[in-house]
Structures are given as structure tokens and as C-alpha cells.
N, C-alpha and C positions, 0 to 999 in steps of 0.2 A: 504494500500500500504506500509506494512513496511520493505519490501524489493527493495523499489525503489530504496533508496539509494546503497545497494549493487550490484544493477545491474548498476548504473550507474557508479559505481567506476569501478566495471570488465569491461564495453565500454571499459572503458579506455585504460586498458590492450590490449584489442583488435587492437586498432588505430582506433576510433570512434570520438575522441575527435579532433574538429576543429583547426586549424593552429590559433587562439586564444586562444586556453586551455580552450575553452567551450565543455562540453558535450551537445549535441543536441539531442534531444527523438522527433522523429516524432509519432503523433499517429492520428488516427481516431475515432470518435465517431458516431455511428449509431444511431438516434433518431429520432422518429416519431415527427415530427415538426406540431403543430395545427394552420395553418394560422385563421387571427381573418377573420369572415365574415361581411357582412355588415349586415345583422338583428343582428347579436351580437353586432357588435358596437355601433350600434341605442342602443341596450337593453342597453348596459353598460351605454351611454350617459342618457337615461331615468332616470337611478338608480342613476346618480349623480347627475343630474338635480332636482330629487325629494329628495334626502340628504340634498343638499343647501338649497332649499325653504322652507325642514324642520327645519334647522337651524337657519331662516331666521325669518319662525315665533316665532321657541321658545323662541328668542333673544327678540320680539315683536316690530320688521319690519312687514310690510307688514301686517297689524293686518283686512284689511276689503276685503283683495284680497281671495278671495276662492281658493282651491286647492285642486287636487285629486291626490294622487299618483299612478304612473299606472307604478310602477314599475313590480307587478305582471303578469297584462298586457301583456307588454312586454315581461317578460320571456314566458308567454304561447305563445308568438306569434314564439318567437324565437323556439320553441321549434316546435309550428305549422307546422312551413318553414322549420324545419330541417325534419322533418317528410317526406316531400313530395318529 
């Protein structure tokens, strides 16, 4: 954008500029917005849930609790349900 400034200087010229001596640029942006779903969210939750608990042992907490991580899991399920 390195002519933004010259185009906001020329507004000016025009009478663009607010009865404050702001120049104002309205603009729009068109973007595909991804709402989160709920099996992604669960997936995300999984993936931190099994982050922690891995930290947790390497730290050497929780040293006789068994653990699986199913973060893989997860993603194929996620991926399952988008599937369908």
C-alpha cells in the first residue's frame, strides 16, 4: 500500500476530510470466515489435554498413572465427521 498515503492526502483536497481534520477510509474486507466446529474443538481440546499430561510426566508427576495419547485419534475422527 505505498500509495495510501497519497491518496489520503488528495481526500483531502476533495473535502473528505471530517469537520475534525481526520481523514476517514471506509473499506471492506471479503473473507471466507472458518467457524470452529464442535469435533474440532473436542480435537483441539484432546491435543492439549495430551500436551499437558505429556509434560506432566516428563516433569515426573504422575509417574504410575498410565496414558494414551489419542490425539491422532481425534484428528481421524475429526476428519471422519467432516467426511460425512
Amino acid at each position: 500500500m505505498p500509495g495510501l498515503n497519497e491518496a489520503a492526502a488528495g481526500a483531502g483536497g476533495r473535502g473528505e476530510v471530517g469537520e475534525d481534520g481526520k481523514v476517514r477510509a471506509y473499506t471492506t474486507v471479503s473473507a471466507n470466515v472458518e467457524y470452529p466446529t464442535d469435533s474440532g474443538l473436542l480435537a483441539h481440546a484432546v491435543t492439549r489435554i495430551g500436551t499437558l499430561v505429556g509434560r506432566i510426566k516428563t516433569a515426573g508427576g504422575a509417574t504410575r498413572t498410565a496414558f494414551r495419547d489419542a490425539t491422532k485419534a481425534a484428528a481421524t475422527m475429526v476428519h471422519a465427521i467432516g467426511a460425512t
